[in-house]
Structures are given as C-alpha cells and as structure tokens.
PADO-708631 format. One line per field, with one value per residue (C-alpha): residue number from 1; residue in one letter; y, z, x. Coordinates in Angstrom, 1 decimal. Layout:
N
resi: (NUM, ...) $
resn: (A, ...) $
Y: (Y, ...) $
Z: (Z, ...) $
X: (X, ...) $
//
This chain:
219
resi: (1, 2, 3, 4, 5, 6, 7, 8, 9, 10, 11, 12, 13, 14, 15, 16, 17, 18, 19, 20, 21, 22, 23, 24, 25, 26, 27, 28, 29, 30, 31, 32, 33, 34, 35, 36, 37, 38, 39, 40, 41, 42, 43, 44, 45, 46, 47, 48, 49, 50, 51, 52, 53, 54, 55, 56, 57, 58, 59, 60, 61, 62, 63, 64, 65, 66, 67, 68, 69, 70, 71, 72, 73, 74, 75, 76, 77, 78, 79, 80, 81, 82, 83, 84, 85, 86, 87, 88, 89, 90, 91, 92, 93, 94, 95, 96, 97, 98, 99, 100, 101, 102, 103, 104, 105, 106, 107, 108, 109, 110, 111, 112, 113, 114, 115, 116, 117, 118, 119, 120, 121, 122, 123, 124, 125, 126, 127, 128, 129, 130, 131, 132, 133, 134, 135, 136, 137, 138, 139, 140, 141, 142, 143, 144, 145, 146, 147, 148, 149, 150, 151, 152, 153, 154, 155, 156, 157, 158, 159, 160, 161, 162, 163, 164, 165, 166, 167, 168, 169, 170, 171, 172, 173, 174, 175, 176, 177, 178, 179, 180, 181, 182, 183, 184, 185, 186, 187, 188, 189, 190, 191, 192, 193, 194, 195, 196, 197, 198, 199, 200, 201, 202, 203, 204, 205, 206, 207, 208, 209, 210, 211, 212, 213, 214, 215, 216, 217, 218, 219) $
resn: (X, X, X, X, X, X, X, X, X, X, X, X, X, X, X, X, X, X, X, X, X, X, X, X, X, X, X, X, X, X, X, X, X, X, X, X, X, X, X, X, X, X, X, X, X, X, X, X, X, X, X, X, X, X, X, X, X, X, X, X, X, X, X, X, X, X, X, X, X, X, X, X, X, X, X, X, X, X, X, X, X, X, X, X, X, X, X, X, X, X, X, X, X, X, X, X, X, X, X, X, X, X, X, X, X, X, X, X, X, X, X, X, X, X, X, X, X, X, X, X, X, X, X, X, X, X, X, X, X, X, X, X, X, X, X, X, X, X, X, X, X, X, X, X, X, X, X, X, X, X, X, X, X, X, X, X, X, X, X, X, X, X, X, X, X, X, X, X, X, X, X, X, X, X, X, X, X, X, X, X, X, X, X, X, X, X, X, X, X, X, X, X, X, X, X, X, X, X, X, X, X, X, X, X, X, X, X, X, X, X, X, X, X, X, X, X, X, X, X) $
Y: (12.8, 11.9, 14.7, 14.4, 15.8, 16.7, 17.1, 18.5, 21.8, 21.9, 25.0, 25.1, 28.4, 29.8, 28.3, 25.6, 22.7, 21.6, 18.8, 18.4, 17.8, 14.4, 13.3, 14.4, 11.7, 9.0, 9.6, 8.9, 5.6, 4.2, 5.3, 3.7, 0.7, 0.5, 1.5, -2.0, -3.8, -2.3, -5.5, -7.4, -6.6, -10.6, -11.1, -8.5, -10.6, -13.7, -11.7, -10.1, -13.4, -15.3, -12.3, -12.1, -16.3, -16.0, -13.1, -10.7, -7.9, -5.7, -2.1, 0.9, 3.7, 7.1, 10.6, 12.4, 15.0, 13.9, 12.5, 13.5, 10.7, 11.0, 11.8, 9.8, 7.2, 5.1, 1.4, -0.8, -4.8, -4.6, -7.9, -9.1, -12.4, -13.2, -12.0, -10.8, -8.3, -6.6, -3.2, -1.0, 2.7, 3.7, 5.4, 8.8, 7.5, 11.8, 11.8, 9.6, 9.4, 8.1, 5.7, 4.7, 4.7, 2.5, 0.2, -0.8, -1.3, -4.1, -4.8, -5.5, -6.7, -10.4, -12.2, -16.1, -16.9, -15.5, -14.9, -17.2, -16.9, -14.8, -12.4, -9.6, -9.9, -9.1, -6.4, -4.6, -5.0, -2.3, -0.2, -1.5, -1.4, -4.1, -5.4, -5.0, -6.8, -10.0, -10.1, -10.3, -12.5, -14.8, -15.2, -17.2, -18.5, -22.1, -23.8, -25.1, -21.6, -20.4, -23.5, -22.7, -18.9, -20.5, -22.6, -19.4, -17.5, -14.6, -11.5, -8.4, -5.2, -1.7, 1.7, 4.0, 7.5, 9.6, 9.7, 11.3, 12.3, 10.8, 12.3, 11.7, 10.7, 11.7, 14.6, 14.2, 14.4, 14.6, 11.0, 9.3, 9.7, 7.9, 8.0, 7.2, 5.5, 5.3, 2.9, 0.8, -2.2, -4.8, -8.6, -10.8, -14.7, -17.3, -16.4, -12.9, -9.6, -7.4, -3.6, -1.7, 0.6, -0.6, 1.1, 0.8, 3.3, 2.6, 4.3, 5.5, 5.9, 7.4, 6.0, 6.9, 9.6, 8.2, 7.0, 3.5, 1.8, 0.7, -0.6, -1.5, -1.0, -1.6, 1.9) $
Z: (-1.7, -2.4, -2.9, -0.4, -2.5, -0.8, -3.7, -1.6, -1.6, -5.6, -6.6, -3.5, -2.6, 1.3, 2.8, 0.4, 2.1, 5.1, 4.2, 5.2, 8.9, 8.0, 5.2, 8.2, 10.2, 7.7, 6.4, 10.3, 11.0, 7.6, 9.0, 12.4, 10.6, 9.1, 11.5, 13.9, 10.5, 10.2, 11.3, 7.7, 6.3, 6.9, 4.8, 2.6, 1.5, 0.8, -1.3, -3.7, -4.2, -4.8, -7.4, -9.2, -9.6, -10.9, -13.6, -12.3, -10.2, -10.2, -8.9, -7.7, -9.9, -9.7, -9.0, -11.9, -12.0, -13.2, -10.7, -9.9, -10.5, -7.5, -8.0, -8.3, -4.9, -4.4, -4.5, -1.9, -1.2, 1.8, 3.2, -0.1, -1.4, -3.6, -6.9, -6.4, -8.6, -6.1, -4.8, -2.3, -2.2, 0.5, 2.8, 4.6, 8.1, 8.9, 5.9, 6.0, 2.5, 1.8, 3.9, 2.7, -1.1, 0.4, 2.5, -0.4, -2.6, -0.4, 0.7, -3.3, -5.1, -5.8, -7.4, -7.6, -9.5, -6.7, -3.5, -0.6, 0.4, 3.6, 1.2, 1.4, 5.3, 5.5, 3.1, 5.4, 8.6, 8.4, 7.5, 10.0, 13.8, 15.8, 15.6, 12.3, 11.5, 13.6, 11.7, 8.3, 9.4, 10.4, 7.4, 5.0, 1.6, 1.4, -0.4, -3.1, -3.9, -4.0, -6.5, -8.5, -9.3, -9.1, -12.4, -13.8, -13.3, -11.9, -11.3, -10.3, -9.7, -8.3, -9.1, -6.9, -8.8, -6.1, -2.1, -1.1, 2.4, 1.9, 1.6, 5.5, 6.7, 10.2, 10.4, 10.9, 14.4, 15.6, 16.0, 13.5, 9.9, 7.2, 3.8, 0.3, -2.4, -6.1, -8.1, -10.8, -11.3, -14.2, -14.1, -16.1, -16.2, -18.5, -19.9, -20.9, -19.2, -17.4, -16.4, -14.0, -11.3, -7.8, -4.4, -0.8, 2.3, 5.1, 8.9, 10.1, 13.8, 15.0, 17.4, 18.0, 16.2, 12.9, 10.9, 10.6, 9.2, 11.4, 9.2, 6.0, 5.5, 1.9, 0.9) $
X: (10.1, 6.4, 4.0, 1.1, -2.1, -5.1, -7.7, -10.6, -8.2, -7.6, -9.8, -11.8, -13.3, -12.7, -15.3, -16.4, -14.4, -16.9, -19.0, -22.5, -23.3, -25.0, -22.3, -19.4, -21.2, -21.6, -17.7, -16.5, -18.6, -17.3, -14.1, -14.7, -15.6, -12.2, -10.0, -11.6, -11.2, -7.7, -6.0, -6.8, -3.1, -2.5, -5.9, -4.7, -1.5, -3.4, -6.2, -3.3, -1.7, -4.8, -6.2, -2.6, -3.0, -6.4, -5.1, -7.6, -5.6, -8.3, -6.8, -8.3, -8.9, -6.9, -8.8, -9.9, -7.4, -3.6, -1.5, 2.1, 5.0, 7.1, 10.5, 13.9, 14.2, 17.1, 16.4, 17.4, 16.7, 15.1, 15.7, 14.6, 15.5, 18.7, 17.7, 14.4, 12.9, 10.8, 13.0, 12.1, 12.7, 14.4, 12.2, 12.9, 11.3, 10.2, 8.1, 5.0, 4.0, 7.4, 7.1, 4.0, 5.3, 7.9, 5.7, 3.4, 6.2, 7.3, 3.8, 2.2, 5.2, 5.5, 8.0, 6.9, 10.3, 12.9, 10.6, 9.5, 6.2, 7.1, 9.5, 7.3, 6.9, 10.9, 10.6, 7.8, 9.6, 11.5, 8.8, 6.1, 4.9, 5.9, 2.4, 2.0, 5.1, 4.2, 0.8, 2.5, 4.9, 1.8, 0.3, 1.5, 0.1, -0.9, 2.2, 0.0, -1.3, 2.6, 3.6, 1.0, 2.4, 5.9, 5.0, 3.5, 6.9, 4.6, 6.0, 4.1, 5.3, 3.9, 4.8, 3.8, 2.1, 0.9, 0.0, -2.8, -5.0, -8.1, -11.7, -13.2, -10.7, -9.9, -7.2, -3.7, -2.4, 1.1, 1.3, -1.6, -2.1, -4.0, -2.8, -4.5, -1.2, -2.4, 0.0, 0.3, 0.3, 2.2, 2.2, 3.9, 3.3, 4.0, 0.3, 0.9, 1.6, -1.4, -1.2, -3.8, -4.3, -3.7, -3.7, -4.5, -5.4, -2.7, -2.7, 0.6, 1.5, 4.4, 7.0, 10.0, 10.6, 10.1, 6.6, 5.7, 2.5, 0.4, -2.6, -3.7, -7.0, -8.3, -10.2) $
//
C-alpha cells in the first residue's frame, strides 16, 4: 500500500493548520483553474514524449522533508505490449493512492523500443474513468515524433516515492479526491542515461465501488 502523507500535519501545533482567509481564497481559484483545465491528460501525453525526445524531462521537485518508498507491489503487464519494459503495479482499486501510484506508472512510462504509440493508453484503461480513457485513447503522437524515439531506443521509466494530499487542495469527499505522486524518473537512449524527479497532481472520482482517475492535472 502507498502511504498518503499530508505534510501540512508534520509538527503542526492544534490550531496552526488554517491558512489565511485571503491565501484560502487564492489556493481555491488556482484550484478552480485546474480542475476546468483538468482535461489536458491527452496534452499531457504528448508533452512527456516530446520533453523525453528533446532529453530534457524536467520533473518536479519532492517536499523538503524525506519521502517514504512505498512498499513491495506485484507487477503486472497491464495490457502492455509484448516485451515492454514499462510494468504496472497492481492496483488495490479501495485505495486511491494506489491507484494513483499505479495510474502514473502506466501513464509516464515509455518504452520507444517495445511500445506503440497508444501503449500507454491500454495500460491506463484499467485504471481510468470512462472519459478519461477515451481522451487518452485520442491522442496520439505524430508518427514522426514516435520514429524519432524509436531510433533513440528510448526507454523511460518512473518509480513512484510517495503520494501525497496537496497543499489547497479541496478536501476529500466520499466520492472525489486529489492526490499529489512524487517519482522518479530514469531515461535511457542511445545518447546516455538521465535521472530526475517527476510527478503529477491527479483527481480521483469514485464509481462503482472502486477509485479511478479522473484527471490529470499538472501541479
């Protein structure tokens, strides 16, 4: 199981955890702002791929305090292609961080030498809404962008370090929940290998008895 960390409660004193009125307000627009931007996870592929090709996968730094590894997860190829070295934990559908961790597994990995462009599409179905699913299975890299990894034998892989609730975000309800995943990232192309942090902020709805991501939205 992932540990979900909320670091506004590390240390905090009773009564020390409510922002400022004015801040409160600020946090929720930028919010707002995301959650109608929310739909970018078709974007989102493209921007990965294109920053992996150009050899500048830029991540997003971790908090400041040290960050759990999660424990042991079984690895399944979810829908993945034949010899593909992407591999997806197998995600415990009552437990919405690990279906995060599993979600942007499948979401961020890359493998140009076994994948097809729409590899990583499969590998989130099982893990996404409906909706969600169609709009990754929409979006598709241009097939030069896709050769041109190909003949770089890229390969990059995430490791997922922690999940988090993120600062402002709206709290969790029965049915919604946004989620902070810090990873890391390696690369590997005929050029050299890369490591850095990587992450994403995803909102989970759920259906059905069981959580599914809903949104990726890129904070």
């Amino acid at each position: 199981m992932i540990q979900i960390n909320d670091p506004r409660h590390r240390g905090a004193r009773r009564g020390a955890l409510a922002p400022a009125a004015g801040r409160t307000r600020h946090r929720r627009r930028d919010w707002q702002r995301l959650r109608r931007a929310g739909g970018g996870a078709m974007t989102g592929a493209v921007l990965i791929a294109s920053l992996l090709l150009a050899g500048c996968a830029a991540g997003h730094p971790g908090p400041g305090h040290a960050l759990p590894r999660p424990g042991p997860a079984r690895l399944v190829p979810a829908a993945a292609a034949a010899g593909s070295l992407v591999r997806v934990p197998r995600p415990d559908y009552a437990d919405p961080a690990s279906v995060a961790a599993a979600f942007y597994t499948a979401w961020a990995g890359v493998d140009a030498v076994h994948d097809s462009p729409l590899s990583f599409a499969a590998r989130c179905a099982p893990l996404a809404t409906p909706a969600l699913a169609r709009q990754l299975a929409a979006s598709q890299l241009p097939a030069a962008a896709w050769q041109a990894m190909r003949r770089q034998q890229l390969v990059s892989l995430v490791q997922v370090r922690a999940v988090t609730r993120p600062d402002g975000a709206p709290a969790p309800t029965p049915s919604v929940m946004y989620l902070r995943i810090y990873a890391s990232r390696a690369t590997i192309t005929t050029a050299g290998r890369a490591a850095v942090s990587d992450g994403v902020t995803v909102q989970l709805t759920r259906t059905g008895g069981q959580w599914l991501v809903s949104a990726v939205l890129f904070w």
